[in-house]
C-alpha positions, 0 to 999 in steps of 0.5 A: 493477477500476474501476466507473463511478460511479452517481448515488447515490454522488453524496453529500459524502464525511464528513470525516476525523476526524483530517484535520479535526478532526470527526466524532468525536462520531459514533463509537461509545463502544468506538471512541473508548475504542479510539482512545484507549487505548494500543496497549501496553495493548490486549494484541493477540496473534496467537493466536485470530485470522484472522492466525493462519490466514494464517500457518499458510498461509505456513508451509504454503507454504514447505513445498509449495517445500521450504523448512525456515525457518518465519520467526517472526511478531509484532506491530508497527506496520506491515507489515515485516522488520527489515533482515537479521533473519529475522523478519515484522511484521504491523500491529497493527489486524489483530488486532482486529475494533474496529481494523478499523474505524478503519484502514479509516476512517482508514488508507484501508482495510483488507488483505483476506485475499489482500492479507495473504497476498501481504503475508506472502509478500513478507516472508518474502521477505525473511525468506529473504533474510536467513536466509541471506545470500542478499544478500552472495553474488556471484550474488544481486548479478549478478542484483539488485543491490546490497544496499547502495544507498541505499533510498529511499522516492520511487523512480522506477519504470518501469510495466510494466518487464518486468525485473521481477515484478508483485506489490504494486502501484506496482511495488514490486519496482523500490525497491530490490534488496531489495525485487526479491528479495521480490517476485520470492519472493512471485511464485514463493512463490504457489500455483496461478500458472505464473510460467514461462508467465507472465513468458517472454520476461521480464527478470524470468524469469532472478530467478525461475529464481534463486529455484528453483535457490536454494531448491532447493539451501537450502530444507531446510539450516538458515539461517545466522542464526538470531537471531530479536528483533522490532525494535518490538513492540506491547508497546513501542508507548506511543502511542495508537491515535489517535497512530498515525493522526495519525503516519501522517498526517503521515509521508504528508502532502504539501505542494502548492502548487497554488493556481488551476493546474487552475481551468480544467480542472475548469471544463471537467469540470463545469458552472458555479454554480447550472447543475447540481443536485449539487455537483461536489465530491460526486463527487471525494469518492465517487470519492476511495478509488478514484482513491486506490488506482488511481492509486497502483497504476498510476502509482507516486506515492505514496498521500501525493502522490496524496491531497494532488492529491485533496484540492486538486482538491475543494476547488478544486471546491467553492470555485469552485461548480462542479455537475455533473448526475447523468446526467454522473457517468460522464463526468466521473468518466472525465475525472478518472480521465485529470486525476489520472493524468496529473497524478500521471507527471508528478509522477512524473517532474518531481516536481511537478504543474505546470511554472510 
């Protein structure tokens, strides 16, 4: 849930480390020894961490709907199921308590335990998909698609599209058909939901109802494939911790050129130089995680998209001098909120900000 911003948050937000070359100094010896050691010789394993729990509970799972297949889990660099081989890779950073640190400071945050849960239940998704070919029959493709459509990473969603499943947030489900069947597994995987009352009278119910039928007549035959080789493991990860954040930035990175577009906008949000006693920009700062993560959720544009619009509108902010006065922080917190979302559709739909 969105919470209104309080003035004591009205504070300059420290500097990415990785997107302006500072604070570093500030981490501590076993942070920064961690940034840069190599992922290969950090020596992370599943076993004797929370994951280990986590998978346990998947496998659980699966179990309680009648599922024999208990997919094979590693180590990788992101989240992930190499495509048609029934196996599921977990980002590293979750296996160590130093790394948590530094994917929350420069990952944007770290999964809590129901995202890794709803995480493990999308991948086994599909794992299943995979073990047994579910995606070369002529009924899965009645129902999502075909397999063999391009997958892109800049999809076009439609929000709140009821063909489809609410699962992972930005409507994952809607990327492509692959990624319909794991969200639509995830949704009828979880314990304790009524997806049936939930999603009547949804286009999306008919793919849920597949899923029941199909795992009631698969889920105790062994898979079809039973090859089960990790495609990128830790062990082969040769890079530092640090070149992993700094890939991870560049693969997100988005060029915008804005230039003076929203001046006015934001003239119109905040008072003038030397009218207010904080410096606007603080509350673009404190509100930035938020606003990130909210709008990405709920618009579908990229987290990449999203940020590269945050960090323009603060500095744009801090450039003109504008200030803003403690007791309008939740107005104007609101008034950005309704800028940025904005901004993003019609990103989402134009793909760019602004019309010239």
């Amino acid at each position: 849930m969105m919470q209104p911003p309080q003035s004591d948050l009205l504070v300059m937000r420290e500097k990415h480390p990785t997107e302006h070359g500072e604070g570093r100094g500030k981490l501590s010896s076993q942070r920064e020894a961690l940034l840069q050691a190599r992922i290969k010789d950090l020596s992370l394993r599943l076993a004797g961490t929370p994951l280990e729990r986590h998978i346990a509970q998947l496998h659980a799972e699966l179990e309680a709907k009648g599922i024999s297949f208990k997919p094979q889990c590693y180590l990788s660099d992101e989240w992930g199921c190499p495509s048609g081989v029934p196996v599921i890779g977990l980002p590293f950073y979750l296996a160590d308590p130093g790394l948590h640190s530094i994917e929350a400071e420069l990952g944007g945050g770290v999964e809590s335990e129901a995202e890794i849960l709803m995480y493990l239940r999308h991948e086994a998704g599909h794992a299943i998909n995979y073990a047994y070919r579910l995606y070369e029959t002529d009924e899965w493709l009645r129902v999502f698609g075909d397999y063999s459509r391009p997958y892109r990473d800049n999809y076009k969603p439609q929000p709140f599209s009821r063909r489809y499943v609410l699962h992972i947030s930005g409507w994952y489900a809607q990327k492509h058909p692959d990624e319909d069947f794991a969200e639509t597994f995830a949704v009828w995987l979880t314990p304790n939901i009524d997806w049936r009352k939930q999603y009547q009278g949804w286009g999306a119910l008919r793919k849920l109802q597949y899923v029941e039928e199909t795992m009631a007549r698969l889920g105790r035959k062994p898979p079809l494939v039973q090859l089960a080789e990790p495609d990128f493991t830790t062990e082969e990860m040769e890079g530092t911790v640090l070149d992993h954040y700094r890939q991870r930035e560049l693969d997100e990175k988005v060029d915008v050129e804005l230039r003076n577009a929203f001046d006015h906008i934001l003239a119109d949000i905040f008072y003038g130089p030397g009218e207010a006693p904080v410096r606007a920009e603080t509350l673009i700062q404190a509100e930035r995680q938020r606003l990130l993560s909210s709008v990405s959720q709920y618009s579908g544009v990229s987290r990449g998209a999203v940020r590269a619009l945050l960090d323009h509108l603060a500095e744009r902010t801090a450039a003109l001098g504008l200030t803003l006065h403690p007791d309008d922080s939740r107005e104007a917190a609101v008034q950005l909120t309704s800028l940025v979302t904005v901004l993003a559709m019609n990103y989402l739909y134009t793909d760019r900000f602004f019309e010239d």
